[in-house]
Each structure stands twice: as structure tokens, then as C-alpha cells.
TIMARKOL-940808 format. One record per residue (C-alpha): x, y, z; residue in one letter. Coordinates in steps of 0.25 Angstrom, whole numbers, padded with zeros to 4 digits, always signed. Each point is the difference from the previous one (the first is absolute). Layout:
XYZA...
// end
This chain:
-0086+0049+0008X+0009+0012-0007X+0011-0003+0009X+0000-0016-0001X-0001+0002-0016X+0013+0010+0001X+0006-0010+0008X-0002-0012-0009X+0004+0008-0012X+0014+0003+0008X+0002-0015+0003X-0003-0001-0015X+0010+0008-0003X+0011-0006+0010X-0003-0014-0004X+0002+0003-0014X+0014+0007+0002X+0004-0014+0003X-0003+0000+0017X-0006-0009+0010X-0011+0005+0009X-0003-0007+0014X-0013+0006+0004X-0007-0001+0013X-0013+0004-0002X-0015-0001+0004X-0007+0006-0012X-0010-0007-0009X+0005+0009-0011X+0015-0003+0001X-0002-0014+0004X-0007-0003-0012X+0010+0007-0010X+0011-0007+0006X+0007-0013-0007X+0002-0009+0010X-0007+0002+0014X+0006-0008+0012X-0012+0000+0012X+0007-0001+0014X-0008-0005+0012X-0012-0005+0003X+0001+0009+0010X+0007+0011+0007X+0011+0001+0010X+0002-0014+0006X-0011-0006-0009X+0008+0003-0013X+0011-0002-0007X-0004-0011-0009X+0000+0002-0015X-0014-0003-0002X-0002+0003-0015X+0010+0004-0012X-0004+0003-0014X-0006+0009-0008X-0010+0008+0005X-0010-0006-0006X+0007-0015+0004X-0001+0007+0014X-0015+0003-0002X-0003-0016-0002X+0007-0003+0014X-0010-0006+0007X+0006+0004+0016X+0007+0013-0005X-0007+0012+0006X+0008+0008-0009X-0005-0008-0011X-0015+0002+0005X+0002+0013+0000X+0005+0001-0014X-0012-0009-0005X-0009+0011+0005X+0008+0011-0005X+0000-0005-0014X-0017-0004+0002X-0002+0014+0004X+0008+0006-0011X-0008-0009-0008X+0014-0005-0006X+0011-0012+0000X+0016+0004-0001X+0005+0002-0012X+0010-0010-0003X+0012+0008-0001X+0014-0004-0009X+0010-0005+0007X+0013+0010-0002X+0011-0005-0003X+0013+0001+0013X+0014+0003-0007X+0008-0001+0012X+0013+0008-0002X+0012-0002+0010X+0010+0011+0003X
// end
């Protein structure tokens, strides 16, 4: 958990300097932290592919055929804790 919350704190730290992150990531730690979760699947390979769920983490969690949200759902049971509800940063998009 070290590593993930060194992690996190460098996407912090990216994020507030003003930059995007696309992350592809299985975690429940950085899954949860993230603002916006897009689920791809219901599958893999040739059964997925499909946007199954996208919102917050914890909108993702109340997905009723997302395993992703089932397995947030239990990731936040067994840390006996809901997301927090997290600000929305402002994007000041500058062009060059």
C-alpha cells in the first residue's frame, strides 16, 4: 500500500500542475481515488469492449452489472468506508 499511496500522491501532484491522467488500472486503491472511472467490458478479449459503467467511483459502485462496480462495492464494505466526494478541479485549457 506504500507504493500505491506514493503513487497517488504523484498523480496528485501532476494533476495539480495543470495535467490530464489517463490511467488504466486494476487497483481498488487507485480506482477509488480517481475522478471519473470509465468500466470497459463485461468482459475480456472478444466479450468486451463495451463501456459498461462511467462515473464516479462511487456512481460506478451503484452499477448494478459492472463487475468493476462490484468490486468496488466490496472494496469500500471491507474498508468499512464510502468515497469521499472529492472537488471537481477546475481545467484552464491554454493553447500554444
Amino acid at each position: 500500500v506504500d507504493d500505491v499511496a506514493k503513487l497517488l500522491q504523484s498523480f496528485d501532484r501532476l494533476v495539480d500542475q495543470g495535467h490530464t491522467l489517463l490511467i488504466i488500472e486494476h487497483n481498488l486503491h487507485v480506482i477509488s481515488s480517481a475522478d471519473w472511472v470509465i468500466d470497459v467490458g463485461p468482459e475480456g478479449g472478444e466479450h468486451g469492449g463495451y463501456i459498461v459503467a462511467a462515473g464516479t467511483p462511487h456512481q460506478v459502485s451503484q452499477h448494478a452489472t459492472s463487475h468493476t462496480g462490484a468490486a468496488l462495492r466490496s472494496f469500500y464494505e471491507q474498508h468499512n468506508a464510502m468515497p469521499a466526494k472529492k472537488a471537481v478541479r477546475a481545467k484552464k485549457v491554454s493553447r500554444s
